[in-house]
N, C-alpha and C positions, 0 to 999 in steps of 0.2 A: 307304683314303682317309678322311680325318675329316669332320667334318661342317662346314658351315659356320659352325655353332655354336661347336663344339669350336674349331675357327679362331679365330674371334671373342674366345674365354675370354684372350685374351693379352691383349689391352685391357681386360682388369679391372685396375684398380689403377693403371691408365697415368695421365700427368699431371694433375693436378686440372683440371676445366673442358672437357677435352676431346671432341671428340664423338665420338672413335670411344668413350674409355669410356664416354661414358653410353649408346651403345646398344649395348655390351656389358654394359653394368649392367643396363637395361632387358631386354635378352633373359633375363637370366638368376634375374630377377625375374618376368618373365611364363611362368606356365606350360602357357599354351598355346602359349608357337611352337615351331613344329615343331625340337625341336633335335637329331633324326636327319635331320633333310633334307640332298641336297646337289642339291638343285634348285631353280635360279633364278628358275624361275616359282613352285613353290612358296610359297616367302620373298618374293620380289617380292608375290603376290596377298597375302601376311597381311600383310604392313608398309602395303599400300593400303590394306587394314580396319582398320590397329591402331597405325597411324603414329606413335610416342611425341611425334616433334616433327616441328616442320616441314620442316629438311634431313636426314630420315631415309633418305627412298628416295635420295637423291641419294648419303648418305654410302653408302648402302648400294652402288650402281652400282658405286661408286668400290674400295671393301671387296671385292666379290666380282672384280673384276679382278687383285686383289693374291690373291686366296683360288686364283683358277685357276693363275696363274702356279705359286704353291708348291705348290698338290695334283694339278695334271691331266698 
C-alpha cells in the first residue's frame, strides 16, 4: 500500500491554481511530513500544526476519502 504521500505526488504538476496541487506541492516541499504514513490521524494531527493554508484540512478530509477508496 502507498503512502498517502506517495498518493498525493499525482497532483504535482496538476492544473495551475489548484488546491489539491499546492498541497501536494507543499507536502513535498516540507520535510517534515510524515511522508511514510498511511494514518489519518497521523496527517490529520501534523496538517493541525502546519496547516499551509486555510482549506488544507478540509481539502485534506476530502483527499484521504479518494486515497481509501483506491488503496484499502
Amino acid at each position: 500500500m502507498r503512502s498517502f504521500y506517495h498518493f498525493m505526488m499525482k497532483y504535482r504538476g496538476m492544473g495551475k491554481g489548484s488546491e489539491e496541487r499546492r498541497l501536494a506541492d507543499w507536502m513535498f516541499e516540507d520535510h517534515d511530513f510524515p511522508k511514510q504514513s498511511t494514518s489519518y490521524d497521523e496527517i490529520s494531527r501534523y496538517l493541525e500544526w502546519n496547516s499551509p493554508f486555510s482549506s488544507a484540512l478540509h481539502l485534506f478530509d476530502q483527499l484521504w476519502e479518494v486515497y481509501e477508496a483506491e488503496e484499502f
